[in-house]
ZADO-1210 file (C-alpha; in nm, 4 decimals, padded with zeros to 6 digits):
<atoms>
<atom x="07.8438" y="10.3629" z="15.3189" code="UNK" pos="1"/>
<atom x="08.0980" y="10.4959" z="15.1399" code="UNK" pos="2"/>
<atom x="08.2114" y="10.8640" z="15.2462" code="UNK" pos="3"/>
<atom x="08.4710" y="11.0798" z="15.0226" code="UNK" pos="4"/>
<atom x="08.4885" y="11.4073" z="15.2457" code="UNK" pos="5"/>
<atom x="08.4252" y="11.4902" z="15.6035" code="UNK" pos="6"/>
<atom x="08.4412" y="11.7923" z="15.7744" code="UNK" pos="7"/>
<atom x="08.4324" y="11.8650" z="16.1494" code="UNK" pos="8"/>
<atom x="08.2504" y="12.2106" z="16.2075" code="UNK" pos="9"/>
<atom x="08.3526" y="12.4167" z="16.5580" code="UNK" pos="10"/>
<atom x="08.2064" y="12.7102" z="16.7085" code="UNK" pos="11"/>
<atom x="08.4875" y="12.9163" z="16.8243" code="UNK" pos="12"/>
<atom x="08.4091" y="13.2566" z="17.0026" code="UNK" pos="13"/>
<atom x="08.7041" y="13.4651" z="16.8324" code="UNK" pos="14"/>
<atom x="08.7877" y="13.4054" z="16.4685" code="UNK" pos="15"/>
<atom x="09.0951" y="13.5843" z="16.4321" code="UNK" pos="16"/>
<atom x="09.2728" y="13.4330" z="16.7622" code="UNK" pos="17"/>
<atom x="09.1564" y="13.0469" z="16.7182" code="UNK" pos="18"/>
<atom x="09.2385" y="13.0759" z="16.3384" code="UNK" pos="19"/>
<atom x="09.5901" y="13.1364" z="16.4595" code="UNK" pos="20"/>
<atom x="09.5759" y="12.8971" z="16.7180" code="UNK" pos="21"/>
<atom x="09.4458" y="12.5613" z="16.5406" code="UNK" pos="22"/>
<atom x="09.7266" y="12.7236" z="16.2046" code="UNK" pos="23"/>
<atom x="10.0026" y="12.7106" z="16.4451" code="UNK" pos="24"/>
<atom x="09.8983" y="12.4080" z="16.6241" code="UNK" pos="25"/>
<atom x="09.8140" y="12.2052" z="16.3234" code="UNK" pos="26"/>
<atom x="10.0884" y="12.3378" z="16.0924" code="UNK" pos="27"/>
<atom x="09.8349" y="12.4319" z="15.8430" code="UNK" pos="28"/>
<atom x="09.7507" y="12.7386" z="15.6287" code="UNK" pos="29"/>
<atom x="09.3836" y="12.8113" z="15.6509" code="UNK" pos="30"/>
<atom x="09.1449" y="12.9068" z="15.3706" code="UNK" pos="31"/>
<atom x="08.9201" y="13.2047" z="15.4656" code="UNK" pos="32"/>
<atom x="08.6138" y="13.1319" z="15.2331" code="UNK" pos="33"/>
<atom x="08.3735" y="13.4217" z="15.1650" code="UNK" pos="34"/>
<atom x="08.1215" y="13.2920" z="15.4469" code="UNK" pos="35"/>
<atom x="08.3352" y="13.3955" z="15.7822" code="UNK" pos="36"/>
<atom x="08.4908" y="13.1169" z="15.8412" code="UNK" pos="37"/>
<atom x="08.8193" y="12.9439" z="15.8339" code="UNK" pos="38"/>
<atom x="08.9077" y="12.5886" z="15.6842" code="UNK" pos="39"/>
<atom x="09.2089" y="12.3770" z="15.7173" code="UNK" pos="40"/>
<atom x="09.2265" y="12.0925" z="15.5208" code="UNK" pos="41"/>
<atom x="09.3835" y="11.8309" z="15.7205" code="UNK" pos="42"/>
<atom x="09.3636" y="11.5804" z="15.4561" code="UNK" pos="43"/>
<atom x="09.2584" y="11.5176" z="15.1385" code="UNK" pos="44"/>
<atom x="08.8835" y="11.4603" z="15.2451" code="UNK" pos="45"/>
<atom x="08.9494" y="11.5741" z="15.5976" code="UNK" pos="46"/>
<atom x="08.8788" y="11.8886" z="15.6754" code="UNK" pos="47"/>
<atom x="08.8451" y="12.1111" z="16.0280" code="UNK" pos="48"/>
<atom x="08.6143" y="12.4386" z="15.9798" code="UNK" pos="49"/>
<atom x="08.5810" y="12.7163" z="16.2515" code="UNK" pos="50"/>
<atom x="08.2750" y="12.9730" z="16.3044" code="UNK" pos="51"/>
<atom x="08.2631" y="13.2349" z="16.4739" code="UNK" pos="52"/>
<atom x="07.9622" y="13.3039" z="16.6986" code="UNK" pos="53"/>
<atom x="07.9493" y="13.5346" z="16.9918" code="UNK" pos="54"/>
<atom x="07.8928" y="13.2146" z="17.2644" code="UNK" pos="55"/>
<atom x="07.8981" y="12.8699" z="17.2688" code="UNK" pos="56"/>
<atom x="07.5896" y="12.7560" z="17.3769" code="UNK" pos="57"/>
<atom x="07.3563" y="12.5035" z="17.3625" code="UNK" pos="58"/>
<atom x="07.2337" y="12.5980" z="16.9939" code="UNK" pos="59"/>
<atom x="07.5688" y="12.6608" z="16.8585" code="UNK" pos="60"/>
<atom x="07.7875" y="12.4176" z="17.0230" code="UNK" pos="61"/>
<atom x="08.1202" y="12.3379" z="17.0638" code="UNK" pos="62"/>
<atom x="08.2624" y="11.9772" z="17.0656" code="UNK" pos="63"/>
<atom x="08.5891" y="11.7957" z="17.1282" code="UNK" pos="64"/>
<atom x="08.8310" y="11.7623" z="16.8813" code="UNK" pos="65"/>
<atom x="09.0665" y="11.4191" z="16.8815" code="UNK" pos="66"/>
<atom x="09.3741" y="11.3730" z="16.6583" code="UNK" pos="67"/>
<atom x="09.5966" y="11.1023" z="16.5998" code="UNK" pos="68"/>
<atom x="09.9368" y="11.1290" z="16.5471" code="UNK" pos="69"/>
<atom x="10.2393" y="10.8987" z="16.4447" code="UNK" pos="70"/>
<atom x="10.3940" y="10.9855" z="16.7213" code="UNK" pos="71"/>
<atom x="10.3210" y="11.1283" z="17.0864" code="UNK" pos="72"/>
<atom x="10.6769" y="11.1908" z="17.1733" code="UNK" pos="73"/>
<atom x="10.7127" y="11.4374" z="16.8924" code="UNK" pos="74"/>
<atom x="10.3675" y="11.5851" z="16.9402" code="UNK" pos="75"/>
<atom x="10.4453" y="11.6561" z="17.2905" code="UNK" pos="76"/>
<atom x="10.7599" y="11.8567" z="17.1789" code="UNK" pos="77"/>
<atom x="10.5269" y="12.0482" z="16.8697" code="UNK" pos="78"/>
<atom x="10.3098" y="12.2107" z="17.1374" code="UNK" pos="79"/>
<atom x="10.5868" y="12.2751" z="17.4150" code="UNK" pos="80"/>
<atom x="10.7616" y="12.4615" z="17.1821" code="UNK" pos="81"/>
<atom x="10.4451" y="12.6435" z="17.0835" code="UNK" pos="82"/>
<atom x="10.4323" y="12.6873" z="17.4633" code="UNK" pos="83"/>
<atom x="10.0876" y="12.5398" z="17.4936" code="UNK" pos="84"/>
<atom x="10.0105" y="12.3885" z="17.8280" code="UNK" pos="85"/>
<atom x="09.9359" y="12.0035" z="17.8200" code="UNK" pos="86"/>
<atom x="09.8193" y="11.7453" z="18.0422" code="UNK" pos="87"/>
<atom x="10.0420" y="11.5071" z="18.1356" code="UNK" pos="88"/>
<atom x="10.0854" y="11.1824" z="17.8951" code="UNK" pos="89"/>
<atom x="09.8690" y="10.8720" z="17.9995" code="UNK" pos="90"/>
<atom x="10.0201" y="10.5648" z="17.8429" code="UNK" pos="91"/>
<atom x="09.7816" y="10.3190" z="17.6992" code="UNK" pos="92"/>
<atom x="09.9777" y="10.0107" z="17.6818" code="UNK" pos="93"/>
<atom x="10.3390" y="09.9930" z="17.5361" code="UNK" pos="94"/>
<atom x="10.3043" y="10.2154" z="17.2222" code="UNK" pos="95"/>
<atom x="09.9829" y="10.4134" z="17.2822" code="UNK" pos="96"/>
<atom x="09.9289" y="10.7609" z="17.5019" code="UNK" pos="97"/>
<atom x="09.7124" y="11.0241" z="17.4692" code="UNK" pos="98"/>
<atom x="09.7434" y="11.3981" z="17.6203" code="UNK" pos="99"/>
<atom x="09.5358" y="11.7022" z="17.5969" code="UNK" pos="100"/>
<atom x="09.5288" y="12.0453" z="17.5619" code="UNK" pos="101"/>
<atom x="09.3035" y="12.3332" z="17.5703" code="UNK" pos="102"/>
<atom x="09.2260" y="12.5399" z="17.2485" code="UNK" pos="103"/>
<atom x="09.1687" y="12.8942" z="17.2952" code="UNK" pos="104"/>
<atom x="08.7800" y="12.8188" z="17.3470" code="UNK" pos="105"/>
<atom x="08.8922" y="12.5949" z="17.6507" code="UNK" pos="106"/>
<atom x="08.7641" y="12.3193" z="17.4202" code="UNK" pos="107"/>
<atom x="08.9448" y="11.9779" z="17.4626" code="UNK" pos="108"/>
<atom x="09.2036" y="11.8715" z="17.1769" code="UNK" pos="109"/>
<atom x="09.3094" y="11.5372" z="17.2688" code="UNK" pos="110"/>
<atom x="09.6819" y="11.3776" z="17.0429" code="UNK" pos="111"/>
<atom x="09.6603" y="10.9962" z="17.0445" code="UNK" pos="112"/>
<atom x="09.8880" y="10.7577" z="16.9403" code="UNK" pos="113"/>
<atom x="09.7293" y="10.4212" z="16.9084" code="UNK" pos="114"/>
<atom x="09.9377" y="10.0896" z="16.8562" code="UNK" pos="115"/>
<atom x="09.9364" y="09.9699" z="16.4813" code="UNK" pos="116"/>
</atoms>
């Protein structure tokens, strides 16, 4: 199979405030098509879409969002000086980690840095 785009679809539960959440977070203006949502394209085929819906339940659901970055050290220091909260940094061998953080949702947005 060969795919050329992919797009991750989240239910968030305020537009407006998780708009400037992941925009901040992810460094990334968002595009604000005519349907109510927002998109960031995180790639060139990549991209991360928010909708707004009054819950998140079990027919609108949220998920968990993981990202990988080149590196964790300077991820770490991107969302302390956002002053977002993180979990502490689990090493996964000698050049890998991971830590999380919670998006305004409470969902789960996990940074990874995996060994090359």
């Amino acid at each position: 199979m060969d795919l050329s785009h992919v797009i991750l679809r989240i239910v968030v539960t305020d537009l407006p405030t998780s708009t400037l959440w992941y925009q901040r977070m992810l460094e990334v203006e968002p595009m604000e098509p005519d349907d109510g949502t927002s998109v960031f394209m995180l790639t060139p085929s990549t991209a991360l879409q928010l909708r707004e819906e009054d819950e998140v339940t079990s027919t609108a659901p949220g998920c968990d969002l993981s990202m990988r970055v080149p590196d964790l050290v300077d991820a770490v220091a991107h969302v302390e000086a956002l002053g977002i909260a993180h979990s502490e940094v689990v090493t996964l061998g000698e050049t890998s980690g991971m830590f999380v953080v919670q998006d305004p949702d409470g969902r789960e947005v996990t940074f990874l840095q995996v060994a090359s």
